[in-house]
C-alpha positions as CSV (number, residue, x, y, z in Angstrom):
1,X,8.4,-15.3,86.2
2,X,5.2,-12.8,85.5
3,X,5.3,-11.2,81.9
4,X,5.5,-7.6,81.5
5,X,2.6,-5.9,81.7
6,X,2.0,-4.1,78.4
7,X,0.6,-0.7,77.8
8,X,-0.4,1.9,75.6
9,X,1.7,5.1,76.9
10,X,-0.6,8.2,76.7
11,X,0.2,11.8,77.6
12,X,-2.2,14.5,79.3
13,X,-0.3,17.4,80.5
14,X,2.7,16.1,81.5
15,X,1.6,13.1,82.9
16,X,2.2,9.8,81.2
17,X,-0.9,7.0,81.5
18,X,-1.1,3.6,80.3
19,X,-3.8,1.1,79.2
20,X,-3.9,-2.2,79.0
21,X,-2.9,-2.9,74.8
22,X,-5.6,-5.6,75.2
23,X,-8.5,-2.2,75.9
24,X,-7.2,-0.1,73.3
25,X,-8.4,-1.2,69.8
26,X,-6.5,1.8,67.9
27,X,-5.1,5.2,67.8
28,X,-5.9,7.8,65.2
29,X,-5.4,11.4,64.4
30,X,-7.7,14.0,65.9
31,X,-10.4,13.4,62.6
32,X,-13.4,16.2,62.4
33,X,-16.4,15.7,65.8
34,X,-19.7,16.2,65.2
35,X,-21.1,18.2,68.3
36,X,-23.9,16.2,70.4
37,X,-26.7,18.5,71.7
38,X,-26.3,18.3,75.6
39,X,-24.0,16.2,76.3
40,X,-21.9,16.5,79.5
41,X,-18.9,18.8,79.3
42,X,-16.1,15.7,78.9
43,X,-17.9,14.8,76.0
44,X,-16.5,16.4,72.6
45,X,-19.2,14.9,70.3
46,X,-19.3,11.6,67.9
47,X,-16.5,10.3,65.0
48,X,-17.2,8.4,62.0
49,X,-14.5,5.8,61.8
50,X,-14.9,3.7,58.6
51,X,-18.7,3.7,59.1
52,X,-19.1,3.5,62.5
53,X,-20.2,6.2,64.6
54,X,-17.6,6.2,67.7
55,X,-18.8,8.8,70.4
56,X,-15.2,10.9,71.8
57,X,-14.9,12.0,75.4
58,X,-12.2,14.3,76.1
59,X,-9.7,13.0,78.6
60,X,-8.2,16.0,79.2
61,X,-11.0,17.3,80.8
62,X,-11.8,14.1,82.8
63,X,-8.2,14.8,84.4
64,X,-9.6,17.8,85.3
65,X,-7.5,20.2,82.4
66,X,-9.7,23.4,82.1
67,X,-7.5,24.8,79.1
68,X,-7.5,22.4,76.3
69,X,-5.8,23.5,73.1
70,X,-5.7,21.4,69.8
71,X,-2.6,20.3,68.1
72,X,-1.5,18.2,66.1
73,X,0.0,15.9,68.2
74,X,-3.3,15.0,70.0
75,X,-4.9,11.4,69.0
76,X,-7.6,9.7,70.4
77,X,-7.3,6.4,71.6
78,X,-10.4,3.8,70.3
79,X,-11.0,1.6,73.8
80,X,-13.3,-1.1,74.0
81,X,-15.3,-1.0,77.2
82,X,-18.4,-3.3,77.5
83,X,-17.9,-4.0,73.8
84,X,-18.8,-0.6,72.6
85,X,-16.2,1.5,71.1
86,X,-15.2,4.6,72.8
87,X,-13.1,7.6,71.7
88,X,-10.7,9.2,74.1
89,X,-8.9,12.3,73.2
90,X,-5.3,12.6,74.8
91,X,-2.5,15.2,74.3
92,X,-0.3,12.3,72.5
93,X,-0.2,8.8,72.7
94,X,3.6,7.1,72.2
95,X,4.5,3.9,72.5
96,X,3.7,0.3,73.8
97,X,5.5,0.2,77.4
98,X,6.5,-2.9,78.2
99,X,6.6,-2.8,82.6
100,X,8.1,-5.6,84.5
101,X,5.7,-6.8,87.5
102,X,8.5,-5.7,89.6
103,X,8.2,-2.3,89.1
104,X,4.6,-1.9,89.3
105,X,3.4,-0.4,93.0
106,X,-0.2,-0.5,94.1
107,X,-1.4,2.8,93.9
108,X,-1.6,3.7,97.3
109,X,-4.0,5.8,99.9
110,X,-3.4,8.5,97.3
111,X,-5.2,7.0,95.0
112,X,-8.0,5.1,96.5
113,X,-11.1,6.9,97.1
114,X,-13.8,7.7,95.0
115,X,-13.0,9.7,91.2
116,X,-9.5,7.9,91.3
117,X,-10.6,4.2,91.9
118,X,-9.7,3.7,88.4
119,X,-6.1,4.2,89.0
120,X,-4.2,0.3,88.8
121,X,-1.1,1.2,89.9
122,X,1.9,3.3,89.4
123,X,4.8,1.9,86.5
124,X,8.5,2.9,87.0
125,X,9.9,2.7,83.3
126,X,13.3,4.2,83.0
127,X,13.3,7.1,85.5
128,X,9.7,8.1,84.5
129,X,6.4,7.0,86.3
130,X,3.3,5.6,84.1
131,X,0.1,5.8,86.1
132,X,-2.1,2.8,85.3
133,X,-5.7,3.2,84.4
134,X,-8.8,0.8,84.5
135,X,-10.6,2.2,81.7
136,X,-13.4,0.5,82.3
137,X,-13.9,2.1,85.8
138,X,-12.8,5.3,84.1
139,X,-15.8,6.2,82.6
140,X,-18.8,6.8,84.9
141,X,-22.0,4.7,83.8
142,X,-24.0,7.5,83.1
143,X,-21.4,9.4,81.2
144,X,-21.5,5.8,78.7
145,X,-25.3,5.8,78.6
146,X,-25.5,9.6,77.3
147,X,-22.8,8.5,75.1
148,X,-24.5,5.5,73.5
149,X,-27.9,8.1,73.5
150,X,-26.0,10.7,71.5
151,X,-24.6,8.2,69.1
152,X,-27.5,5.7,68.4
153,X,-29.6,9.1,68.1
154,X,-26.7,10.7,65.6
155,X,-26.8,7.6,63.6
156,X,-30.6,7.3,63.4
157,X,-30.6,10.9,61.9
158,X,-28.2,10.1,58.9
């Protein structure tokens, strides 16, 4: 029998998302962003974590959330993709969800073209539905290049 596939459990709006644990190296609180001068919109700015400077897109606004409002449940989840360190911003991250192969659908025509291609699948966990996220297609190339830019160029100046 397959394992369960495990996830971190994320919240934008009131949606729940999960990442492969394996992407996600941590979660922390919401610390203080330094701005970056123009970067795209989804991008907040850059984080020091322990000495390294980690640059934080906002998922919200990926997702397409115009109204984004700070509290102090939001986190931001540090991803690995193409072994640089990425912050995302979410409303809340929970738990590890553990899914059962079973219960995991492909995610269907309404998923499948273009801005969504990084949609897995769709969990069914206890009445609720997890969508599943590649969060290495999730980012657009040129969104990671002008992150990388902004932070190699932050770091240079400190």
């Amino acid at each position: 029998m397959e394992k369960e596939l495990q996830v971190v459990g994320f919240r934008i709006g009131n949606e729940t998302y999960g990442v492969r644990i394996s992407a996600v190296r941590e979660i922390v609180r919401v610390p203080e962003i330094t701005a970056v001068p123009s970067a795209p919109d989804i991008i907040e700015g850059v984080i020091n974590l322990r000495g390294k400077i980690i640059p934080v897109m906002d998922l919200r606004k990926r997702f397409g959330q115009v109204y984004t409002v700070a509290d102090k449940k939001n986190r931001i989840l540090v991803v690995e993709i193409d072994n640089k360190l990425v912050g995302l911003i979410v409303n809340a991250a929970s738990e590890v969800l553990k899914i059962p192969p079973a219960d995991i659908e492909p995610p269907g025509s309404v998923f499948a073209d273009g801005e969504s291609g990084y949609v897995t699948g769709v969990g069914k966990l206890k009445g609720r539905l997890i969508i599943l996220l590649d969060i290495t297609k999730l980012m657009y190339k040129r969104d990671l290049r002008s992150l990388e830019a902004a932070a190699e160029s932050l770091a240079l100046s400190k």
